[in-house]
N, C-alpha and C positions, 0 to 999 in steps of 0.2 A: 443485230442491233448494236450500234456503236453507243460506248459509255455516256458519251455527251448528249445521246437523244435523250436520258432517263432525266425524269423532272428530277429538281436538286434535292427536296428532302427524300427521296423515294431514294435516290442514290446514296445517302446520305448513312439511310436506314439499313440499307443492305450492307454499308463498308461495314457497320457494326455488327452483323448476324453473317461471317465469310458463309456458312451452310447454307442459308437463303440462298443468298450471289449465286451459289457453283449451283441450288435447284434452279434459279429462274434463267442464268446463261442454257443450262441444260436445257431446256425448254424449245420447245416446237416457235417459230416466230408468231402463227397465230394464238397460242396460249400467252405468250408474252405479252401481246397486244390487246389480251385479253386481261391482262392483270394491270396494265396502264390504262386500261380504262377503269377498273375500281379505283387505282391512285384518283380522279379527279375527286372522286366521292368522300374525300380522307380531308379532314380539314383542321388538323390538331400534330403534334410531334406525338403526343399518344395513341392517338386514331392511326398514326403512319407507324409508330413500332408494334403494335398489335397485329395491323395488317401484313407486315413483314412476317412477324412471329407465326403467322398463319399459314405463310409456305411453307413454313418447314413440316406441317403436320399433312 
């Protein structure tokens, strides 16, 4: 998945958590595709750093 597919705050969110980034690059491409569809469900800058904070666990 190239940087520029990832919607902007989702991208946004990950430059700020680098540990997120390096789990969801690590990722299978359908897990990946899997977690860009929960971004649609994310409707807030808080809703989107919660759900970042939530890869790492």
């Amino acid at each position: 998945m190239e940087a520029n597919e990832l919607p902007l705050g989702f991208g946004m969110a990950l430059a700020q958590h680098p540990e997120a980034m390096e789990r969801f690059a690590g990722l299978p491409e359908a897990e990946q595709q899997a977690i860009l569809e929960g971004v649609r469900a994310v409707h807030s800058k808080q809703e989107m750093r919660a759900y970042v904070e939530q890869l790492m666990k």
